[in-house]
N, C-alpha and C positions, 0 to 999 in steps of 0.2 A: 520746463516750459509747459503753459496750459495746451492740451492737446483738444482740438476741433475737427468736428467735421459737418459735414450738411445735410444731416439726418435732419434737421428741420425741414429741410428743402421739401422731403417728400416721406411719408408717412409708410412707403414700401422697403424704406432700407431700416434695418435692423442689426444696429453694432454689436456684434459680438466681444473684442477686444479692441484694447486702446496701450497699444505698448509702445515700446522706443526696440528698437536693433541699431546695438553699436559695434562696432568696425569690429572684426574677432582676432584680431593681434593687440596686444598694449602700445600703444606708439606715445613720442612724449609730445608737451601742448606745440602747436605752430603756428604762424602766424604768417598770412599769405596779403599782401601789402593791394589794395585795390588800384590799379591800372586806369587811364582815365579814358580807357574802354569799358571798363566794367562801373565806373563811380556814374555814367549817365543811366546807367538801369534801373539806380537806387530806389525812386520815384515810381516806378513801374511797377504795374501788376505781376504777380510771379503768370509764370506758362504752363498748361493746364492738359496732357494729354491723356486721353483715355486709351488702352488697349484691351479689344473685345476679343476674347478664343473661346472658339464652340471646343467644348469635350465629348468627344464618342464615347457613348456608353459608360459616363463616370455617374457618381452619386456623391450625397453629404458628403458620406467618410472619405469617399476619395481626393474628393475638393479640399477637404482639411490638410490631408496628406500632402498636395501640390503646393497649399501657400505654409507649411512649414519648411519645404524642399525652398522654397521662395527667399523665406525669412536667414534658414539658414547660408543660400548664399549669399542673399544681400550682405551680411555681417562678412564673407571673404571678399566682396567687391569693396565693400566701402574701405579696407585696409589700403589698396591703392587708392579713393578718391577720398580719402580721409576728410578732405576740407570741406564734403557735403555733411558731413555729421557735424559740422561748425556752426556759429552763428556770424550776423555781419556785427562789426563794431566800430565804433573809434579808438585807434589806437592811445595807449595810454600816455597822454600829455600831449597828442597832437590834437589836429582840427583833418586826419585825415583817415580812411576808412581801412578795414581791410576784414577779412575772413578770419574768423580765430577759431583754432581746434587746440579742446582738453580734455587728458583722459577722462572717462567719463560717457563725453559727450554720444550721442548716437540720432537718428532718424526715427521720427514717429512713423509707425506701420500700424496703420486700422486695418481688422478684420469685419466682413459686415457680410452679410446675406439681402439680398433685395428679390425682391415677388414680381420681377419681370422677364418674360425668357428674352433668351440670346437674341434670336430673329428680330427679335420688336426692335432692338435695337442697333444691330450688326447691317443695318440697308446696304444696300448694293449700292454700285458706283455709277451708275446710271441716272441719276438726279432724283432717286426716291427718296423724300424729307422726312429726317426725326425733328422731334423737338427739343431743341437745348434742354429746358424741363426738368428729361425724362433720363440726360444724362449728368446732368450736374450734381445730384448726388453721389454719385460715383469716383470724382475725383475730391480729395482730403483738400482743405485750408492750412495755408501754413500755421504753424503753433506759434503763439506770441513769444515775443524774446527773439523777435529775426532769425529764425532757423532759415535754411536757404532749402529746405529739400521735404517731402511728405510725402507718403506711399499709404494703396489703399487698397485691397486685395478683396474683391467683391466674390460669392458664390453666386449666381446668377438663376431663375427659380427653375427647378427638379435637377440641379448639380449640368445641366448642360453644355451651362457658359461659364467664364473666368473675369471679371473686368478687375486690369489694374490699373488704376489712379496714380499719375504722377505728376505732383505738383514742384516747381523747381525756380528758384526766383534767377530772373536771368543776370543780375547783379554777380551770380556764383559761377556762370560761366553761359557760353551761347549753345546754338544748336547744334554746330559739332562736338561740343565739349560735352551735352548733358548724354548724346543720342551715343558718343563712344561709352560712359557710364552703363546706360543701358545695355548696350554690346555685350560688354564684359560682366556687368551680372547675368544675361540669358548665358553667356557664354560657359559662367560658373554653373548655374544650374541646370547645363544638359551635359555638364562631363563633355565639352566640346576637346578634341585633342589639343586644336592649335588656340591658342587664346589670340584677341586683338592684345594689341602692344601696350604697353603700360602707359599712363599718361603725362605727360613731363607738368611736370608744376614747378615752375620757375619763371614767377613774375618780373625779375631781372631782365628777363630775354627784354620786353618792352619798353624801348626808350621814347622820352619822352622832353627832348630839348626845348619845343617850343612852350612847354608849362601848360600844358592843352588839362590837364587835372584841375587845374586850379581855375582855368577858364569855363569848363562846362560846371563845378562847383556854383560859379558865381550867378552862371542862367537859371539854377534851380533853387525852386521856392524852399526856403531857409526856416526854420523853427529852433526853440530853445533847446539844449539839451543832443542826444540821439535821437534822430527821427526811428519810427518804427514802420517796419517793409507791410506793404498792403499785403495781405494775405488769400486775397482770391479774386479771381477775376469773373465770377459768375452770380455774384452772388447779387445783380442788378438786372441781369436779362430779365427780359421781358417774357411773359408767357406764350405768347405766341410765336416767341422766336423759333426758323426753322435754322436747319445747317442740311445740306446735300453736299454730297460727292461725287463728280465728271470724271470718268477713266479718259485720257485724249490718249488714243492706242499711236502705237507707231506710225502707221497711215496715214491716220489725219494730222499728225504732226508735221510726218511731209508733205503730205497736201496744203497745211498753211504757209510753209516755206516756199514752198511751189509759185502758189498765188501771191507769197510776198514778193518773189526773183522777178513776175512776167511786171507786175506794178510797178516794178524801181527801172524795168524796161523802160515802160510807158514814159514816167517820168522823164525819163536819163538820169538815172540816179547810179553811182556805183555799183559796181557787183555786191549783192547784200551778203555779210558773215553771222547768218543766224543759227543759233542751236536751236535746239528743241525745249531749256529755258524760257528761251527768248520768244520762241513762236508762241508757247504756252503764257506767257504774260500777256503779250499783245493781243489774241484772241479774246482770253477773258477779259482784259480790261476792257477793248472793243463792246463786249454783249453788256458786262455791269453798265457802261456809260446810258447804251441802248434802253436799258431796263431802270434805269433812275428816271425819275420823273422831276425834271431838272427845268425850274421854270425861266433862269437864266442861261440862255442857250449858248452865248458868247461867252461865258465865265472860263476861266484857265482852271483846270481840272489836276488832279497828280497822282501819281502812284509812284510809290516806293518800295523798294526790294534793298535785300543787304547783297553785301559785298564780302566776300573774305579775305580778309589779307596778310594771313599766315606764309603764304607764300613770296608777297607783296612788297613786307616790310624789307628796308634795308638795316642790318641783314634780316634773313629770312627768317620765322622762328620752325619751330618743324610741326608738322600738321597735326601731331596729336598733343601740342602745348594745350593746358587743359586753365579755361578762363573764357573772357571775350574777345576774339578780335576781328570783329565787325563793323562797318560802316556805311548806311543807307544810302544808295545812290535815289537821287530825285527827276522823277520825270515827269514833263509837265505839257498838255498842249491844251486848247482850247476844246469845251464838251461838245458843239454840234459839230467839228470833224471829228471827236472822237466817236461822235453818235451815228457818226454816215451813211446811209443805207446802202448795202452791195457790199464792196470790199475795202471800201475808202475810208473806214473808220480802223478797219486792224492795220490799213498800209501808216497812219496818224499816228497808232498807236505802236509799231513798231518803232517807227523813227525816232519815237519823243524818248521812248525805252532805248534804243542802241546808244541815242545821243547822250544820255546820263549815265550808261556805261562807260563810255569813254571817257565823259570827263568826272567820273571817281575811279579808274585806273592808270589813267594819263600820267605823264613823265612828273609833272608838280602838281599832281592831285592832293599831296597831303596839305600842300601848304592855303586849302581850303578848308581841311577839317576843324578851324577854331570854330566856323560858325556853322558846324552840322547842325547842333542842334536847335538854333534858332528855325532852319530852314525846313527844317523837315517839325518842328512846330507849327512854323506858319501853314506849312503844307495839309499838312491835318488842320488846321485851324479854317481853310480854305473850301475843301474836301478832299480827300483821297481814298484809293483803294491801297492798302499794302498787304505783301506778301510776310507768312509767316510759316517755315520750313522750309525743306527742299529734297528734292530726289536722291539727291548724295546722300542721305542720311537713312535711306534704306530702313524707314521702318519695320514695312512689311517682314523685313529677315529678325526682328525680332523674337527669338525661338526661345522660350527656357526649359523647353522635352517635350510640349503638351500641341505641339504646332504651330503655325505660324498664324499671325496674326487676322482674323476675321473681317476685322476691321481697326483702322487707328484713328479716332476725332481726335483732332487740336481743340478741346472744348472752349480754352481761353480766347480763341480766335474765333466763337459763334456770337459774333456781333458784324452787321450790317459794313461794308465795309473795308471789311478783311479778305485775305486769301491765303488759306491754306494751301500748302504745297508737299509731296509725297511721290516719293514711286508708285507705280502701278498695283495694287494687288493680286493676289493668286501668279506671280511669277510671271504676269504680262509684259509685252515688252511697251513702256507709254511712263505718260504723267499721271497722278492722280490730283485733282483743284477741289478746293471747295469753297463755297459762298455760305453766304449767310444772309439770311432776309427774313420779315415778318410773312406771313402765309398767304397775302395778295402779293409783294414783292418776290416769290419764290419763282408763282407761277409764270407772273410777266417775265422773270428772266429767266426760263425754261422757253419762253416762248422765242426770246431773243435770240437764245441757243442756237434754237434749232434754226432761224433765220439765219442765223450764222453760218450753219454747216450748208445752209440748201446754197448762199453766196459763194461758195468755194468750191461746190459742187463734189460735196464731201456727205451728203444725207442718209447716204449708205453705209457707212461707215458704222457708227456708229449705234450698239446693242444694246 
């Protein structure tokens, strides 16, 4: 495959090498049948994360040293997730899709150098904005010929920082699937004793009676031949695009719970069952609503988060089944309660959220999933904020020997819009959110923020 990257993007990164790492066992070719969880991704932009580590007192040489220690365990990790060194296909003589691995095959890994230190980029969680920019160089484009996976191993300038670039199409599996991958390669390359558990790859587990494959097939836009996977998700941002990052520490987590319990008081509403998810959705969709400048103030608004239902299905499959099995639940209320001033637009926004929870885990919840994806088309097509990660997925613990993570952007996710989701960093106990806006829009919703916290009488809180 042709191997790219977006050194056009910015004239400070400089490619050193342009190789492939393939899996370091011979195994024979396989052939992993696509699920009609995974066939609605097809369509989609791959997912774009960057991971920033400052290096104490390293240089050139030693940075070289690191992404060889890199390279070579990637090659023992990809032996268990074999089917990322694959590409997507059609099976031969059908009309239906699936992952295919052949000896051979392996993962492009760029080495590059770029001329800008750690700091500039690694901002604090605090709502200090980078600019998309200045990191979309940094993460690789997939290679044509449908590769599902890209790695990109930056020196960052006087050897201080590390960024790695992983590009991953979610067609090859979701966020728990790619972030266990990760696991187990840091895993490999810090001589960790106990490894995470192998990943089951047996698309069989997924049953599929009601022919929901062939139904979301027929919503998506059709061309001659094999369609070919978009290969980057950044390569339209805008220049002024910002992305910040909100630590919501434990506190004002329960601070927002708090203020949600005495509201559903007010009401007569149930005793509320909210997590620290949930509070974390509701908040921020509340401030985004506030900080759009939304000239239809009656319009039905939404936001979307996924669902996992590994645990879900009948039967169960077991949590480290390695693929997709997610499902966007839709929440939806009107913009001026979502926009409320006080506390009346996060009490709007929790409810419209718990209620879309229930009904994508409810007793015959599936027997709506033929028309997910119309709905959550329409919903985007309407407006929405949606969520993209999640605290389960413990990025920050991402260690390959050289420390934990500085910082981790969702780069594919720095468009207006979105909402990144993350643990804490630095071992705090909290959420980590991120937004995305142009650099008037940043500021307005910093401002909403803090209106936010001064509403719940949380102002203090927050460092």
């Amino acid at each position: 495959p042709t191997i790219e990257t977006n050194m056009g993007a910015d004239s400070n990164l400089h490619v050193l090498d342009a190789g492939v790492v393939r899996p370091s066992d011979i195994l024979p070719a396989h052939s992993l049948p696509f699920t009609f969880f995974d066939v609605r991704w097809l369509r989609r932009p791959p997912v774009q994360r960057l991971f920033l580590y400052r290096l104490e007192h390293h240089h050139h040489h030693t940075v070289q040293q690191l992404i060889l220690g890199l390279k070579a365990s990637l090659s023992k990790a990809l032996t268990l997730f074999y089917p990322l060194a694959g590409h997507v296909r059609l099976a031969p003589n059908t009309n239906r899709y699936e992952l295919f691995y052949q000896p051979g095959d392996g993962v492009a890994f760029t080495v590059a150098e770029y001329d800008t230190d750690v700091d500039d980029l690694a901002r604090s969680s605090d709502g200090e904005p980078v600019q998309v920019a200045s990191l979309a160089p940094l993460v690789p484009t997939l290679p044509n010929g449908r590769a599902v996976l890209a790695l990109q191993a930056t020196g960052l300038l006087g050897g201080r920082g590390l960024a790695l670039g992983v590009t991953m199409h979610h067609s090859a599996g979701d966020g728990a699937s790619s972030t266990h991958f990760l696991h187990t390669w840091a895993a490999v390359c810090n001589g960790a004793v106990e490894m995470p558990p192998p990943p089951v790859i047996d698309r069989t587990l997924i049953a599929d009676p009601r022919g929901l494959y062939d139904i979301y097939c027929k919503e998506m836009p059709t061309d001659d031949g094999e369609i070919e996977l978009v290969t980057s998700s950044v390569s339209s941002v805008p220049d002024d695009q910002l992305v910040a990052t909100f630590t919501l520490p434990q506190e004002l987590l329960s601070g927002i719970k708090d203020t949600l319990a005495r509201d559903a008081a007010r009401h007569a509403a149930p005793p509320l069952r909210c997590s620290s998810m949930l509070a974390a959705y509701s908040f921020i969709w509340s401030c985004y609503c506030r900080a759009q400048q939304e000239q239809n103030q009656t319009k039905t608004t939404y936001f979307l988060f996924a669902v996992d239902h590994r645990a879900r299905l009948k039967p169960p499959v077991p949590a480290t089944y390695f693929g997709n099995c997610i499902n966007p639940a839709v929440a939806a209320a009107r913009h001026d309660e979502l926009a409320a001033a006080g506390t009346g637009g996060l009490f709007t926004a929790f409810m419209a959220i718990a209620s879309a929870l229930e009904e994508e885990v409810g007793e015959r919840s599936h027997e709506r999933w033929d028309g997910c994806i119309e709905r959550a088309r329409g919903a985007m097509k309407a407006g929405a904020m949606f969520v993209v990660g999640s605290p389960r997925f413990r990025v920050y613990d991402i260690n390959f020997g050289f420390g934990r993570p500085a910082k981790v952007v969702a780069v594919s996710a720095a468009k207006t819009g979105t909402m990144p989701m993350a643990d804490a960093p630095n071992g705090v106990a909290g959420i980590e959110v991120g937004v995305s806006f142009p650099a008037g829009g940043m500021e307005h919703f910093r401002h909403c923020f803090d209106d936010a916290m001064h509403a719940i009488g949380m102002q203090d809180v927050y460092l």
